[in-house]
C-alpha positions, 0 to 999 in steps of 0.5 A: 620438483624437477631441475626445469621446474626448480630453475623456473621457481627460481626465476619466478622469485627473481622476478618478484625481487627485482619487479619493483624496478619497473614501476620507479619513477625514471629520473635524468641523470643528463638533461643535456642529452634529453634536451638534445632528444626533445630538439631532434624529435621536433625536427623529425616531425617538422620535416618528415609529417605528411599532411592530414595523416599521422605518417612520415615520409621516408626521407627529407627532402622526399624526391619520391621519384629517385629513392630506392629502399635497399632493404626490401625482398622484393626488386618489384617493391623496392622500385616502387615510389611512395609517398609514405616511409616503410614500416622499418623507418616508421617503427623508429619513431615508436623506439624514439618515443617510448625511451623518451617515455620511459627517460621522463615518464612525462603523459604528453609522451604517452599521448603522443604514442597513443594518438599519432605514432601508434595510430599510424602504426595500424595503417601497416596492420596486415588483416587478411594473412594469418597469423596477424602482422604488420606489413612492410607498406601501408595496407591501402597500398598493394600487398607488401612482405611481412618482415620478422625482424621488422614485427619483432622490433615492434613486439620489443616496444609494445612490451616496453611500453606495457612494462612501463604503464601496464595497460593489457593493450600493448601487452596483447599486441605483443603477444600477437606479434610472438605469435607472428614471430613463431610461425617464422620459425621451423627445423631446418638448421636446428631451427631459427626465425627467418628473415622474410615470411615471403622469402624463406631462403635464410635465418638472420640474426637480426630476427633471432638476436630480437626475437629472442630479446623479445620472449626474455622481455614478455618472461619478465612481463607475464612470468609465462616460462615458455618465453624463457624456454623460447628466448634462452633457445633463440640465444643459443641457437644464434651464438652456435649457428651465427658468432664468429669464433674469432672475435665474438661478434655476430655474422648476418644471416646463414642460408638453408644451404649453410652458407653464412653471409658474414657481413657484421652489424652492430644492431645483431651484435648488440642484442645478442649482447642485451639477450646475454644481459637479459639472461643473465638477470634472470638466471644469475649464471655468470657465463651469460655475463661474460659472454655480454661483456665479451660482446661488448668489448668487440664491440667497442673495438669493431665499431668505434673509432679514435678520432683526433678532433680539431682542438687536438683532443682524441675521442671514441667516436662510432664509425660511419654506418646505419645510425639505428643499428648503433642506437640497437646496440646501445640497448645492448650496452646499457643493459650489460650497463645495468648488471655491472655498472661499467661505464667506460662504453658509454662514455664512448657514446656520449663523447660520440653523440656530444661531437655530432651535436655540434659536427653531424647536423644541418641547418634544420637540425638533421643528422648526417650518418657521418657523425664526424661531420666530415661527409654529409648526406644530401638526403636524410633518412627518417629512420637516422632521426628516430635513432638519435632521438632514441639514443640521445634519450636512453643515455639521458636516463644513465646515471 
């Protein structure tokens, strides 16, 4: 037996220790927080539902006519005016509802996912390119890009949710979105995912940091050791391509021409930080462990602030920004939570998530991206509210 063939026995027996862990029961260690989780979701569905259809509108209130998604490749398709959200902010509510799931493990949350969310997933479902994928707009609407990143976060919550159930159905859907995923992944710059199947111009973490969280999870799912090779490369290839040396967090993205864009956000840094946690369950290689804990001690430093309250009291609170890339990092720590039951980082959360409760939110129970409740936005987006939920619902199930 060779060392590759040793190390995947190895992995293989971890696996069998540790796959008890997913069929527990999950119990609540904070009904509070769940409570809040369960509230904000009713809120989301109260403002953001369109009639007689299972989508969401982008923002509330809607103003269709004046919104402009920042987040597209496309100027055409930014300045376009819809009547339903993109597939991004849509896909929250998937990641909302699937922590929710697995927080209780109550059959009115899978029913949910099955008759609504997931049904109204597959009006993004893009038939007519190959590979299959999911497109950034309805597909009854002009032909959209097709984001890697946003398939890949999709890919992350069908193998959750077939890791909690184990119906294949989530399992083949997962799969097909890998497939999708690979074909966005060539040699130039050693290799890498790009960020846009219709703009390949750069490698973004936000597509290799997930994507490789993504092959870990399918590992874990199907024991197939080519998604251990894949996840452990992507790891690899994003920490030498994509960290900054100086503080261990993660740039966005580097060019074909190697030029790095290095913006920082907290959602490449945090699965960078679950990937590392990731591996470090399955291999037991304590470099894997320090490097999460490194990440997450940047984290910390980088993303939250100290803020003085009005009692005079000083809590951690997380500075002003994108609330789902906060809830992606979240994942992070709760992962590196998992293997070495610090809990101080999550402290910060709760003190953070505790303060915008009672500071951050409006009369019909939205959040502001201010969670210090010293700014408020006039325009919600959908997309902050699927985030609170999933990270009201994840740090309920923290004990």
């Amino acid at each position: 037996m060779n060392s590759k063939q040793a190390l995947f026995s190895l992995l293989i027996c971890v696996l069998a220790i540790t796959g008890c862990d997913t069929q527990k029961q999950a119990l609540v260690g904070n009904e509070l927080a769940l409570t809040r989780a369960k509230q904000t979701l009713d809120s989301l569905y109260q403002n953001y539902s369109v009639s007689g259809t299972c989508l969401l509108r982008e923002n509330y209130p809607s103003n269709i006519g004046d919104y402009t998604a920042t987040y597209l490749a496309s100027e055409e398709q930014k300045n376009m005016p819809n009547l339903y959200s993109y597939l991004w902010p849509y896909s929250g509510t998937f990641s909302a509802v699937n922590a929710l799931l697995e927080t209780t493990s109550d059959a009115n949350y899978k029913s949910l996912l099955d008759n609504k969310i997931l049904v109204g997933l597959e009006e993004y479902f893009d038939t007519r390119r190959t590979p299959e994928a999911y497109a950034s707009y309805i597909n009854s609407a002009a032909q959209s890009d097709r984001f890697y990143d946003d398939n890949v976060w999709l890919g992350i919550d069908f193998t959750d949710v077939y890791t909690l159930t184990k119906e294949a159905k989530y399992l083949q859907k997962a799969q097909l979105i890998w497939n999708f995923i690979e074909s966005g992944m060539d040699s130039n710059l050693g290799g890498g995912i790009y960020w846009c199947e219709q703009k390949k111009e750069s490698k973004n973490t936000c597509s290799n940091a997930p994507g490789s969280v993504l092959a870990l999870k399918l590992f874990k799912a199907t024991k197939d050791s080519t998604y251990f090779v894949k996840g452990q490369h992507l790891y690899e290839w994003t920490k030498a391509n994509l960290q900054d040396s100086t503080d261990y967090l993660y740039f966005d993205n580097i060019a074909l021409d190697g030029k790095i864009g290095k913006a920082k956000f907290a959602y490449n840094s945090g699965q960078m930080m679950q990937s590392a946690a990731l591996l470090y369950q399955l291999t037991g290689d304590k470099n894997y462990l320090t490097d999460a804990q490194n990440i997450a001690r940047a984290c910390h430093n980088y993303f939250f602030m100290d803020y003085a309250t009005e009692q005079g009291k000083t809590i951690k609170l997380l500075k002003k920004g994108d609330i789902w890339f906060t809830a992606v990092m979240l994942r992070g720590f709760i992962e590196l939570y998992q293997a070495d039951r610090n809990k101080a980082y999550l402290d910060s959360f709760n003190q953070s998530l505790d303060y915008a409760w009672e500071h951050a939110r409006d009369e019909k129970g939205l959040f502001s991206t201010d969670l210090s409740g010293n700014t408020h936005d006039n325009r919600k987006w959908l997309l902050t509210q699927a985030a609170m939920v999933e990270m009201y619902a994840r740090l309920a199930a923290v004990k």
